[in-house]
C-alpha positions as CSV (number, residue, x, y, z in Angstrom):
1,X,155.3,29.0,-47.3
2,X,155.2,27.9,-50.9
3,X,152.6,27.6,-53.4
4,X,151.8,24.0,-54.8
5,X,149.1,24.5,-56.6
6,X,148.1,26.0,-59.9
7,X,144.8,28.2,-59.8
8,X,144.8,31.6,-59.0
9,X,141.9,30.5,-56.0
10,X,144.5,27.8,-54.9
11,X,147.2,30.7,-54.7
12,X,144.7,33.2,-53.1
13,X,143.9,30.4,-50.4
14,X,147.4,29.4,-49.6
15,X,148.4,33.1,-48.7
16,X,148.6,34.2,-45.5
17,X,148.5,37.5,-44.0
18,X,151.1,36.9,-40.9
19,X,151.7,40.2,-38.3
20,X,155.4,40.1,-36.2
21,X,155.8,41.4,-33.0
22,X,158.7,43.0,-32.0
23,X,160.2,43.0,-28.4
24,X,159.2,46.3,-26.7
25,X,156.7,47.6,-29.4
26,X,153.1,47.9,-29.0
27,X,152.1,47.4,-32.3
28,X,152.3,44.4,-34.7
29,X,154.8,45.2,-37.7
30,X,152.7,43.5,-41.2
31,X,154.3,41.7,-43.9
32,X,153.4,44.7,-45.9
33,X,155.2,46.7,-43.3
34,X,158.7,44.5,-44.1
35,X,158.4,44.0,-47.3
36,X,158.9,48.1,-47.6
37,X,155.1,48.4,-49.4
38,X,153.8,51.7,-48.5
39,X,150.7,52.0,-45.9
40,X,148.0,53.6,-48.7
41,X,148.6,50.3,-51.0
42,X,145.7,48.0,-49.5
43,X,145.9,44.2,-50.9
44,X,146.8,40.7,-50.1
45,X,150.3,40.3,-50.6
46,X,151.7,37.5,-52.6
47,X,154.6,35.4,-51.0
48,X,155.3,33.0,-53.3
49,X,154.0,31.9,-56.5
50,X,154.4,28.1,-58.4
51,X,156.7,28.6,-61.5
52,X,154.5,26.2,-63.3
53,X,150.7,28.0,-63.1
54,X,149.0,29.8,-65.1
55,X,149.4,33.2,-62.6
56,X,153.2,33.2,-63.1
57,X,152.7,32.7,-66.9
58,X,150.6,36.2,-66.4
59,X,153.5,37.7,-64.7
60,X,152.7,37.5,-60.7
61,X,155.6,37.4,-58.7
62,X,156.2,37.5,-54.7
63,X,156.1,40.9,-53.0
64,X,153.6,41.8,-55.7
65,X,150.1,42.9,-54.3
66,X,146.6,41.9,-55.8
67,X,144.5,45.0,-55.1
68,X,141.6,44.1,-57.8
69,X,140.0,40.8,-58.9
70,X,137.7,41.0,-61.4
71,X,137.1,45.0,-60.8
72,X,136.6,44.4,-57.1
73,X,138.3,45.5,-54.3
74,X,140.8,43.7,-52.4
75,X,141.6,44.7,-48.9
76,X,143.3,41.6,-48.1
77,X,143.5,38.0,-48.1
78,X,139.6,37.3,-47.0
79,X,138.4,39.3,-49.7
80,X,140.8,37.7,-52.2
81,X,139.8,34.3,-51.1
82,X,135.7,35.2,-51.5
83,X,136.9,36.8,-54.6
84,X,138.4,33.8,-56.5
85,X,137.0,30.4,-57.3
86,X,137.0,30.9,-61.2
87,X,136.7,27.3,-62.5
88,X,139.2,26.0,-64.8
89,X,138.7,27.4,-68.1
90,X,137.9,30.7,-66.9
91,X,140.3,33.9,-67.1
92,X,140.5,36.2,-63.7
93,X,141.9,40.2,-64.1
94,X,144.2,41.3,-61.8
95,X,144.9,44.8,-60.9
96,X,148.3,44.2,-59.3
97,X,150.9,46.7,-57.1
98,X,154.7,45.9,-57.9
99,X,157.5,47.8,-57.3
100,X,155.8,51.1,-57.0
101,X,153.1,51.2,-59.4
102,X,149.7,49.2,-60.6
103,X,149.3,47.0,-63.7
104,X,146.5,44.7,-64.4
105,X,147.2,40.6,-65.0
106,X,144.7,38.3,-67.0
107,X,145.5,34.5,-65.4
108,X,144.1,32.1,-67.8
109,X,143.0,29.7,-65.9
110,X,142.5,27.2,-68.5
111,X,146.1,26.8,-68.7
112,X,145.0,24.7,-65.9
113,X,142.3,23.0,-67.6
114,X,142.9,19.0,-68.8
């Protein structure tokens, strides 16, 4: 899927966590699973993000995964959908896992603002 929007909420709200089953296996393979993240990094996994908001200005990208917002814990998409809903205006901290290691993302979300 792609995202069409531009607030970090709208991002958080478009992602979906989606499980594959594989002939002959018992037990569902994640997204986190086939993107090659490793088990202990706990999130919700971004898949795509609009060139044009404010949370690719701060540096998200897809296969990245938000573990943080606002110094609490994400364990996956649920908790970053209750976690978001900064009005325009507002900025959100991200603690982020990329490509082996965790940095933290301010989205400015009145980039979005006007």
């Amino acid at each position: 899927f792609m995202f069409s929007s531009n607030t970090i909420s709208d991002t958080i709200n478009e992602t979906i966590a989606t499980i594959f089953r594989i002939p002959g296996q018992d037990r569902p393979i994640s997204t986190f699973q086939l993107a090659g993240i490793p088990s202990e990094v706990k999130g919700a996994l971004i898949t795509s993000v609009d060139e044009t908001s404010p949370a690719w200005e701060a540096g998200l990208r897809p296969g990245d995964v938000i573990q943080q917002i606002n110094r609490q814990p994400v364990t996956g998409a649920e908790d970053a959908v209750k976690l978001t809903g900064a009005p325009a205006g507002r900025e959100t901290l991200l603690r982020v896992w990329s490509h082996g290691g965790s940095r933290y993302l301010t989205v400015d979300e009145a980039q979005n603002a006007g």
